[in-house]
C-alpha positions as CSV (number, residue, x, y, z in Angstrom):
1,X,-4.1,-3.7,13.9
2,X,-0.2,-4.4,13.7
3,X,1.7,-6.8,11.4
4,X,2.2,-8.7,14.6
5,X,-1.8,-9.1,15.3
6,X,-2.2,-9.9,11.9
7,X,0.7,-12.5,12.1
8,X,-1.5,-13.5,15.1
9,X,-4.3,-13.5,13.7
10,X,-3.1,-16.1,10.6
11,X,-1.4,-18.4,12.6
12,X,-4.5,-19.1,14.9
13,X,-6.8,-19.3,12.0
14,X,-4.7,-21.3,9.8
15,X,-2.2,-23.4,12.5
16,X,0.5,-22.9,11.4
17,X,3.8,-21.2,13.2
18,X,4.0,-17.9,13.5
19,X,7.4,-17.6,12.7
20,X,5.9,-19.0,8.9
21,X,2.9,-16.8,8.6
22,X,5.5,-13.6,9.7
23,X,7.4,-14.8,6.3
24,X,4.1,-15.3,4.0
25,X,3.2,-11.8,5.1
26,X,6.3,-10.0,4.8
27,X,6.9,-11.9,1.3
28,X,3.6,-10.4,0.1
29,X,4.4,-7.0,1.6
30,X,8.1,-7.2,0.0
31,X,6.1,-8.6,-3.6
32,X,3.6,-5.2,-3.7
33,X,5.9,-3.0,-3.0
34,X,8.5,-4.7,-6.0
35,X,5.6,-4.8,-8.2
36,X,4.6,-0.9,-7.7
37,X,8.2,0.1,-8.0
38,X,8.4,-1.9,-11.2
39,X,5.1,0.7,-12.1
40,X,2.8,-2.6,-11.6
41,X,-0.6,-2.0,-10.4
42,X,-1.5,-4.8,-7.9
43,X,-4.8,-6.2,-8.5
44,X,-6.6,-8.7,-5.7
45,X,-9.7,-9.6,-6.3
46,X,-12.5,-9.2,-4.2
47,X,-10.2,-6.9,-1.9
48,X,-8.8,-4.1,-3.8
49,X,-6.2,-2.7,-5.8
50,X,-2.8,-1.5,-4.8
51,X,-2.4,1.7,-7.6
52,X,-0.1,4.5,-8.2
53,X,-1.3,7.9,-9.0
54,X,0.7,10.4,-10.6
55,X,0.8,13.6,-9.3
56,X,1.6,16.5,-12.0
57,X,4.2,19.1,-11.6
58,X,3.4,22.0,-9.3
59,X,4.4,25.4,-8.2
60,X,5.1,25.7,-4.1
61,X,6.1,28.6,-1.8
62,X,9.2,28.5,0.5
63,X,7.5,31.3,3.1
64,X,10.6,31.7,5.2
65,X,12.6,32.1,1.8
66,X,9.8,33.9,0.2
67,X,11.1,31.9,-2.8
68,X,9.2,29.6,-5.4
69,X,10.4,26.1,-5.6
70,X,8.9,23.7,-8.5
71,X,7.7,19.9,-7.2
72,X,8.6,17.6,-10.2
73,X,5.9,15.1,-11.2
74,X,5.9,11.9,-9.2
75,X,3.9,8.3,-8.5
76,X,2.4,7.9,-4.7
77,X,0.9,4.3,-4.0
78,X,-2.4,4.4,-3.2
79,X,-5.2,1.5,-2.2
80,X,-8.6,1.7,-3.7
81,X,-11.1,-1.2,-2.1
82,X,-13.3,-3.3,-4.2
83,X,-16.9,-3.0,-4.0
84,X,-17.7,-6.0,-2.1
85,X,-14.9,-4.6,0.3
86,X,-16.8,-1.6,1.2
87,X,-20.2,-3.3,1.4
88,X,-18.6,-6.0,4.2
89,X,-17.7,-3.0,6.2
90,X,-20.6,-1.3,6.1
């Protein structure tokens, strides 16, 4: 499924335009990604949770180098599903 689907999918569900539910969804998109940035976990209840992980520091190879390059510690975003989440898709 594609923004556009789900864009789609709200406006025939709710009735509104499409050019208004494109807005609602990229304002929440823009709003998750602000709040992870800011080191915010996003919490939505009954959904999931939008989370950053920390990876630790690590030790990699560079094969065509044959060199060892060090990969600092960073944050990825992740999405874990709440429970009732998983049990509707089941």
């Amino acid at each position: 499924m594609t923004k556009a689907d789900i864009v789609n999918s709200i406006s025939q569900k709710t009735g509104i335009d499409k050019t208004t539910a494109l807005t609602v969804v990229e304002a929440f998109m823009a709003s998750v990604k602000e709040s992870l940035a800011d080191g915010e976990n996003v919490y939505l209840r009954g959904f999931g949770s939008f989370i950053l992980k920390k990876r630790a520091e690590k030790t990699a190879r560079n094969i065509s180098k044959n060199t060892t390059i060090i990969i600092p510690e960073h944050n990825i975003p992740a999405f874990k599903p709440a429970k009732t989440f998983v049990a509707d898709i089941k």
